[in-house]
Short mmCIF file of the C-alpha atoms (twelve columns), coordinates in Angstrom:
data_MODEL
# 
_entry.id   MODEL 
# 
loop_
_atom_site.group_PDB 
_atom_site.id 
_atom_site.type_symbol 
_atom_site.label_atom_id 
_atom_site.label_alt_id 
_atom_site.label_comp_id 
_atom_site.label_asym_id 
_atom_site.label_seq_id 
_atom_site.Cartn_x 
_atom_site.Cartn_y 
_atom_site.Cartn_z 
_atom_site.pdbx_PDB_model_num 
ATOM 1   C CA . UNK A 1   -12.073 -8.610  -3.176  1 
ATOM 2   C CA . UNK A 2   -10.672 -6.279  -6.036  1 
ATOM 3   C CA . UNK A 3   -10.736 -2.615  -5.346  1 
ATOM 4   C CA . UNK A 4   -10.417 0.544   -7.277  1 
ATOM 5   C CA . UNK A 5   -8.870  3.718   -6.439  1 
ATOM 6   C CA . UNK A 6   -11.653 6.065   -6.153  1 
ATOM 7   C CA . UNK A 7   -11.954 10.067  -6.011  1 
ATOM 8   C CA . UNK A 8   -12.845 9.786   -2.273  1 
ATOM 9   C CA . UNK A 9   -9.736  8.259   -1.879  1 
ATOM 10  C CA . UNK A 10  -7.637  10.911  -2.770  1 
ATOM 11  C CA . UNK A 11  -5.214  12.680  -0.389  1 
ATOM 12  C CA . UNK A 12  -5.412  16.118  -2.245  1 
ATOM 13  C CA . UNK A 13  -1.255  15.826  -2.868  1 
ATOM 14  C CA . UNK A 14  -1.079  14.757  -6.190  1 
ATOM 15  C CA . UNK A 15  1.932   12.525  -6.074  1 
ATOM 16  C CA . UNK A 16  0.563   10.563  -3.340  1 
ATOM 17  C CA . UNK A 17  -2.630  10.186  -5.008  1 
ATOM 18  C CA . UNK A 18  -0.349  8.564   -8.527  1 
ATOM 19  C CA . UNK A 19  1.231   6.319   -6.456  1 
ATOM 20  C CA . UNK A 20  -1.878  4.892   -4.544  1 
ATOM 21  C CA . UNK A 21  -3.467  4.399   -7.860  1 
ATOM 22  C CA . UNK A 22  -0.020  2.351   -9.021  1 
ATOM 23  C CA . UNK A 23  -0.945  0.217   -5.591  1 
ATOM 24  C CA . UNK A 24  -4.716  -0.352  -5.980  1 
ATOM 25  C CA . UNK A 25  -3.605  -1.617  -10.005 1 
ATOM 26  C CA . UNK A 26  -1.087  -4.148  -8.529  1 
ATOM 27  C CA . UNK A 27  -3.177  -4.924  -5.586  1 
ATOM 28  C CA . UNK A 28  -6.334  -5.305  -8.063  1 
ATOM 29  C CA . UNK A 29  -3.859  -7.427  -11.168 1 
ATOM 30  C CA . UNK A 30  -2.929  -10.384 -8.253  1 
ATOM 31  C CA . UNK A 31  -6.447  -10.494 -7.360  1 
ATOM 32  C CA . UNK A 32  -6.953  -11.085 -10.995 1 
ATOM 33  C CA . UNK A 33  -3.974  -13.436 -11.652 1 
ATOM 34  C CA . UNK A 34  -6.001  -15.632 -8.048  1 
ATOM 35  C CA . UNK A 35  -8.925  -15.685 -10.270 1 
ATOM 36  C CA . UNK A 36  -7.282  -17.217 -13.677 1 
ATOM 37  C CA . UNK A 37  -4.858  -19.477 -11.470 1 
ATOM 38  C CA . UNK A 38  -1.818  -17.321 -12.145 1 
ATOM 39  C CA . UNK A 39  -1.004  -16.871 -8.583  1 
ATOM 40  C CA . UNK A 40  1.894   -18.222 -8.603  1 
ATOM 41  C CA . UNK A 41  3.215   -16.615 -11.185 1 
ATOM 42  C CA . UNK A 42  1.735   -13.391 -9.793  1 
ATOM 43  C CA . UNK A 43  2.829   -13.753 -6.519  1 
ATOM 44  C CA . UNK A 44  6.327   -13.404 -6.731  1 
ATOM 45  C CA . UNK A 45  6.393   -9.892  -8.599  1 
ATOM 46  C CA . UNK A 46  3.817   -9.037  -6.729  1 
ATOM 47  C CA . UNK A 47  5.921   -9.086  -3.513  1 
ATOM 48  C CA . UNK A 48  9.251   -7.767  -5.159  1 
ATOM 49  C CA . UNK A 49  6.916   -4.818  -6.253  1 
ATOM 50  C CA . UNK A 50  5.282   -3.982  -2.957  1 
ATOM 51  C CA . UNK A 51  8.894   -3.725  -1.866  1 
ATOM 52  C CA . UNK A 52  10.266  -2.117  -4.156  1 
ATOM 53  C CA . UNK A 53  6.846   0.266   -4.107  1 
ATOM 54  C CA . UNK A 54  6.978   0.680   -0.024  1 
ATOM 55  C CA . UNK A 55  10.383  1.414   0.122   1 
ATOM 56  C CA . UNK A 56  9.902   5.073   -2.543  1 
ATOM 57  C CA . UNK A 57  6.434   5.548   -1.717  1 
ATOM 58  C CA . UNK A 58  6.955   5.783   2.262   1 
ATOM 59  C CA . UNK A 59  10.683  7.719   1.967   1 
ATOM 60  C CA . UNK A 60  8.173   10.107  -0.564  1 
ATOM 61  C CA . UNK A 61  5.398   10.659  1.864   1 
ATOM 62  C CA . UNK A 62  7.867   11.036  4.407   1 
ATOM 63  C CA . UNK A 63  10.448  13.828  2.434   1 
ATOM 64  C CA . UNK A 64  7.060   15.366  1.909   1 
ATOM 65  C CA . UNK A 65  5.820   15.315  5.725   1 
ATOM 66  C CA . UNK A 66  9.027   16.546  6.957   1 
ATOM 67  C CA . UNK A 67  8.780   19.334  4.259   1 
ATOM 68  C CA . UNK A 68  5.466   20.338  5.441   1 
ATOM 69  C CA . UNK A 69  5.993   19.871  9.741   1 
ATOM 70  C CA . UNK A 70  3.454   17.680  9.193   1 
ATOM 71  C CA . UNK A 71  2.537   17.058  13.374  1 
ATOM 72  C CA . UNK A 72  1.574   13.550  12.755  1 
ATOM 73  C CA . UNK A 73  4.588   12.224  11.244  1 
ATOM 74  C CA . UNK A 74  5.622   10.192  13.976  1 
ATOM 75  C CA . UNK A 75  2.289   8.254   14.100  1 
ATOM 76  C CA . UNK A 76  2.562   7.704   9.767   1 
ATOM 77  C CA . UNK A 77  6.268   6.411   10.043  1 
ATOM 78  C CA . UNK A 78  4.850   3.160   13.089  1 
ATOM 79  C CA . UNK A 79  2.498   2.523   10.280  1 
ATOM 80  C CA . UNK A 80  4.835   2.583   7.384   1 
ATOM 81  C CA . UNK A 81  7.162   0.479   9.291   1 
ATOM 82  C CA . UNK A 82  4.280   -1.772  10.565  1 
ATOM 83  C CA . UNK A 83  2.956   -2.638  6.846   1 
ATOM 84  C CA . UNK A 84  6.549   -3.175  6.169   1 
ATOM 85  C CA . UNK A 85  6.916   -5.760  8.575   1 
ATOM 86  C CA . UNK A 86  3.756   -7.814  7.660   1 
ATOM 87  C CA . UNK A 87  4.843   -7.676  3.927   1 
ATOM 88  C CA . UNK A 88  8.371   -9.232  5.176   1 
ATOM 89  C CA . UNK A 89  6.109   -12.038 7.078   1 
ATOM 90  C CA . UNK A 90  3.671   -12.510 3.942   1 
ATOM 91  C CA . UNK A 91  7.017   -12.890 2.149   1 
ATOM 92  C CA . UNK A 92  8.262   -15.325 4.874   1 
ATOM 93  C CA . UNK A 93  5.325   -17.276 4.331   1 
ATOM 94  C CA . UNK A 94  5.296   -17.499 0.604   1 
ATOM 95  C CA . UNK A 95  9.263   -18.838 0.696   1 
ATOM 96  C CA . UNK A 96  8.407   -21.430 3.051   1 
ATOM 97  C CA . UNK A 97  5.117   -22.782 1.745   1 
ATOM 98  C CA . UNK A 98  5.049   -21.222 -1.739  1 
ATOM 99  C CA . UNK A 99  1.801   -19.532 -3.084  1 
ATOM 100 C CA . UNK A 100 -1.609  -21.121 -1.781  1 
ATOM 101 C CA . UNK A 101 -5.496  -19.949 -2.152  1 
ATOM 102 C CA . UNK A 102 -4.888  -19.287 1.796   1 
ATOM 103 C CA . UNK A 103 -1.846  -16.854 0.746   1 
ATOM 104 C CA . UNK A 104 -3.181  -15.433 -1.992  1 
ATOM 105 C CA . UNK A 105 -6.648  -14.405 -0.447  1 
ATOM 106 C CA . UNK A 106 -4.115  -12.968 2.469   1 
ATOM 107 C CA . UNK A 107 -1.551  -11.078 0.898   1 
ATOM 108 C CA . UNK A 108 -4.968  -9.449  -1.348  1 
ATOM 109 C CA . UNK A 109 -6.608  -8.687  2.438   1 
ATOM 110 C CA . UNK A 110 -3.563  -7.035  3.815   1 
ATOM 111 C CA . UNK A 111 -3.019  -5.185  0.886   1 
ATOM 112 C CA . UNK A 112 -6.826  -3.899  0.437   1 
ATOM 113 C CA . UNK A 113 -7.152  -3.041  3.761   1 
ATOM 114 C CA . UNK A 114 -4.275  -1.364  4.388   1 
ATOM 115 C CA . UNK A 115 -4.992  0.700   1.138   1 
ATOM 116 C CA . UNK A 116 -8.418  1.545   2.389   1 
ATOM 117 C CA . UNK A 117 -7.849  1.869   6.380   1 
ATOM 118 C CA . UNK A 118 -4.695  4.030   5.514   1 
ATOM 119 C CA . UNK A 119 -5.318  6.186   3.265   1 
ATOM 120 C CA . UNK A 120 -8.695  6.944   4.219   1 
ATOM 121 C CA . UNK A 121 -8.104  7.164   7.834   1 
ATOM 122 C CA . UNK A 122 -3.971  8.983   7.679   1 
ATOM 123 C CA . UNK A 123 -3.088  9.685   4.501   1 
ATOM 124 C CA . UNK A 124 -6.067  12.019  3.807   1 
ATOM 125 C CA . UNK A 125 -5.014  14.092  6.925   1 
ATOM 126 C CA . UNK A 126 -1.826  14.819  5.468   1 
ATOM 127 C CA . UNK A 127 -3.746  16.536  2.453   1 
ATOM 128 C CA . UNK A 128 -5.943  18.290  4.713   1 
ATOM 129 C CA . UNK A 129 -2.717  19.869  6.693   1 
ATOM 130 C CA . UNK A 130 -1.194  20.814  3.566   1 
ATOM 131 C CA . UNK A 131 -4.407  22.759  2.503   1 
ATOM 132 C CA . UNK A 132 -4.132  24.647  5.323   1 
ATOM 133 C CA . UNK A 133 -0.677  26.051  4.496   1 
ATOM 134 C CA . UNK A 134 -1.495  27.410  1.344   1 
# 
């Protein structure tokens, strides 16, 4: 379930696009740490980077969507704050029950899909309304 930042996943804004990439190589190095039985290890840093990560990369897009009257701002800060949520739960779960195949395999899931259902289906708008203003 490891996945690479691709061209077709770029938003056209090119700090967006950086920090994706930084996202897909975490998201792709735990997957990689599940597969060697470093999980565990993984795990933790893992978390404390997606927050860490979340918390600059959605105040960034954000700035940047105010800056440009981006119309669907609204829409991008429920799914900012909805990703944010489910990372505080996969955290939840992890300090409760420590790291698990069933964990692992979950926290990789949410994090892929999110990466690929996001950015393909808002983030690349916000690239295609900047375009428009230049």
């Amino acid at each position: 379930m490891a996945v690479k930042w691709t061209p077709n996943l770029s938003v056209g804004v090119d700090f967006i696009d950086e920090q994706h990439k930084g996202l897909f190589e975490k998201a792709s190095q735990l997957f990689e740490a599940g597969q060697k039985g470093k999980g565990k290890e993984f795990m933790l840093q893992m978390l404390d980077f997606l927050d860490e990560y979340t918390k600059t990369h959605f105040r960034d897009e954000e700035k940047y969507m105010e800056s440009i009257k981006y119309p669907e701002i609204e829409a991008q800060k429920k799914a900012h704050a909805y990703f944010e949520e489910e990372l505080a739960r996969l955290r939840k779960d992890f300090m409760e029950s420590g790291v698990n195949l069933l964990l692992m395999v979950k926290a990789n899931k949410m994090i892929v899909d999110w990466l690929t259902k996001h950015i393909s289906s808002m983030d690349k708008k916000i690239g295609e309304f900047a375009a428009t203003l230049g």
